[in-house]
N, C-alpha and C positions, 0 to 999 in steps of 0.2 A: 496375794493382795486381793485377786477378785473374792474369794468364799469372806474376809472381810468387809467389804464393801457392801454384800448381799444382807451379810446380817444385820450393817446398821443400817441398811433402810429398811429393814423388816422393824428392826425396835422402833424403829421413825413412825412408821406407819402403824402400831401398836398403841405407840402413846396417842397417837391424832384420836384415833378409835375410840378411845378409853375416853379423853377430853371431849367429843362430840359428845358420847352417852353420858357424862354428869352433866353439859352445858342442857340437855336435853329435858334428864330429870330436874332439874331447877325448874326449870320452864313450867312443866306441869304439875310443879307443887305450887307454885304462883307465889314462892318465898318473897319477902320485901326487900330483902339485901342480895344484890345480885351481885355473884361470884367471879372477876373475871380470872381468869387464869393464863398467864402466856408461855408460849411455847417458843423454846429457843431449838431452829434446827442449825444440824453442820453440815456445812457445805465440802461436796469431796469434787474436788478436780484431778482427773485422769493425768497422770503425765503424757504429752506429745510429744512424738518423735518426731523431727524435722528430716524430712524424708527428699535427697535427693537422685537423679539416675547418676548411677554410676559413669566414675570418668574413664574415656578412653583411652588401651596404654599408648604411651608417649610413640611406640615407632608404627601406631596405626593414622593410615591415610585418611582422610576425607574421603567420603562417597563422591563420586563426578557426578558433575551435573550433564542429566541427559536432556533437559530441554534448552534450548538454544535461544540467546537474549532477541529478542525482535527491536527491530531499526523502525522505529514510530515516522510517519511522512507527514511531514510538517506542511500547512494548505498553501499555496503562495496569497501574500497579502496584494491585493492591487491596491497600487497608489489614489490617494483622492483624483478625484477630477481638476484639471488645472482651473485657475478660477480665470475672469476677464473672458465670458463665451467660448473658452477652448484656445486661448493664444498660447503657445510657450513661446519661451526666450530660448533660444537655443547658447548651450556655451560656448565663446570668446574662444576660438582655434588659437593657437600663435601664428606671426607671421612667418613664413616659409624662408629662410636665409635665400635671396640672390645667388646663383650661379654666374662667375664672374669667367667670363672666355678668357682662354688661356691661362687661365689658372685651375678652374673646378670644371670647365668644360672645354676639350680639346680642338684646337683652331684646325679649319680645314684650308691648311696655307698649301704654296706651291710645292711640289715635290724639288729631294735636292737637286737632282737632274736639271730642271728645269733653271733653276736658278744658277747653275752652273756656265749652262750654255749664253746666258745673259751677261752674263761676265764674261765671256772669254769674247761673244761678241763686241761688249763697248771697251776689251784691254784691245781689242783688233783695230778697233778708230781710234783708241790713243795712240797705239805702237804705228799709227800710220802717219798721225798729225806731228811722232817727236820724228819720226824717219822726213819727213818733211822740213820741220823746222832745223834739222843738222844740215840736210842739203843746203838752205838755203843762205844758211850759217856759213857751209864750207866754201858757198860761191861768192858769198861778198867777203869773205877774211880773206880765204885762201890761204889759211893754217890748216893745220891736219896736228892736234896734239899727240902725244904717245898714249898707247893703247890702253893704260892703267888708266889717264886721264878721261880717255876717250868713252871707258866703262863707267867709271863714274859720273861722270857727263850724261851721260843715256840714262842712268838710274835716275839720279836726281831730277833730270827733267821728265823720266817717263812719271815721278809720282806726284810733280806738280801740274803736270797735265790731268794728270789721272783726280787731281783735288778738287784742279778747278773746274773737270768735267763733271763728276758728282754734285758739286753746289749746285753749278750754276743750271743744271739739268733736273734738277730733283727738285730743289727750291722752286723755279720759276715754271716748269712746265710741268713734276709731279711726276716724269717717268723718262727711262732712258730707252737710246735705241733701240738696246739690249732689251730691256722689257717690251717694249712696245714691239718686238720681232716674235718675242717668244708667248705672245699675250698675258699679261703679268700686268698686277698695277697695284699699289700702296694703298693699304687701307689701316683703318683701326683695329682692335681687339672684339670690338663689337660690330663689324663690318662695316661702318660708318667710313665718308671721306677724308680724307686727312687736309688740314689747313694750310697756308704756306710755314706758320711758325712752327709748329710741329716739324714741318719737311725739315726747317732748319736744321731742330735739333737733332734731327737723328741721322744728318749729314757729319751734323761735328760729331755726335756719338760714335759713327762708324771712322772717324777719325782716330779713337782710343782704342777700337779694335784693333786699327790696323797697326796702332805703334807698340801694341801690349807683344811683337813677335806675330802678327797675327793671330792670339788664342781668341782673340772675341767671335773672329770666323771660324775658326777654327771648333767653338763651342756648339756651334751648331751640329756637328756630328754625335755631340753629348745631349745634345737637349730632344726632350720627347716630341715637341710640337716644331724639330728644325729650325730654331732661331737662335740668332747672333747675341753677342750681347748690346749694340746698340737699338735689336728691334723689341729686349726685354727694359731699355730705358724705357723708351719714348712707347712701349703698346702698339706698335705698329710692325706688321710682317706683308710679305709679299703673297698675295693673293691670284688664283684663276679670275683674269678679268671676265666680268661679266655679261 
């Protein structure tokens, strides 16, 4: 294909030759009919080969990359300046839930000891005022019933004594011998005084303790902060007087 190609642009370039030297001679014979003559070329276009690199075979790896990606550090932006001369508003905290004594904050009541010996001193002024009141019983009857009766007799008055020693002791004055021996005195869950209504009801409340078998006193060996269940009605526990 190339030794073709050479030769037809050799005949190309032959005829242009040839055609320059008669446009030539015309010229300077100063003929009046001027000759034109045209010339048809062919154009030869090369085939191209579309030319790719070769592919890799399929069980060949990728080259590793030996340089290593870099982590770009981002500038920090400062916020605009607050406007209003520099005031901010600071954000709206929540408000903090209340700590409720004796519930989420543990009461610093009397020890059980303490409150034991208060009992056993005012069951001592009851057990002396019903030993009293049978005497005085056996010298104006001067009966003596049988001793089944006689047992039950001493019960039933030792805990009406012992009822209306609580009221009327606790309602009207706020504290019994027993406490006021062992320094001990009634107050609220929030250390506050207690009223006389109040007193009331946690007079009748320790009334349900006592008729539940005793378990409402009894709870107090179960409970963390040592109280009854009439000092969980009413909020009110026995405190080191102050």
């Amino acid at each position: 294909m190339l030794p073709t190609a050479i030769a037809d642009s050799y005949e190309l370039d032959s005829e242009s030759d040839s055609s320059g030297t008669s446009l030539a001679g015309g010229g300077l014979s100063g003929a009046s009919s001027t000759s034109t003559s045209s010339t048809s070329a062919k154009i030869i276009e090369f085939p191209r080969s579309a030319w790719a690199p070769p592919l890799p075979p399929p069980d060949q790896l990728a080259d590793p990359i030996t340089a290593l990606p870099r982590i770009l550090e981002v500038p920090e932006v400062e916020p605009p300046p607050p406007a209003l001369g520099g005031i901010t508003i600071e954000a709206a905290r929540p408000p903090e839930a209340e700590k409720r004594p004796g519930i989420d904050i543990p009461l610093q009541g009397a020890s059980l000891a303490r409150r034991l010996l208060a009992v056993i001193i005012d069951s001592l002024i009851v057990a002396a005022a019903s030993v009293l009141f049978g005497a005085i019983f056996w010298k104006i009857t001067g009966v003596r019933p049988p001793l089944i009766q006689l047992v039950g007799l001493a019960v039933g008055l030792q805990c009406l004594l012992w009822s209306a020693y609580q009221y009327l002791l606790m309602v009207y004055s706020g504290a019994t011998p027993g406490l006021r021996a062992v320094g001990l005195e009634l107050v609220r869950f929030d250390g506050t005084a207690t009223p006389r209504s109040l007193r009331r009801w946690r007079v009748l409340a320790s009334y349900l303790s006592a008729a539940s078998l005793g378990m409402g006193y009894a709870w107090a060996f179960l409970d963390e902060d040592v109280l009854s269940w009439h000092d969980r009605i009413t909020h009110t526990y026995l405190a080191p007087k102050k």
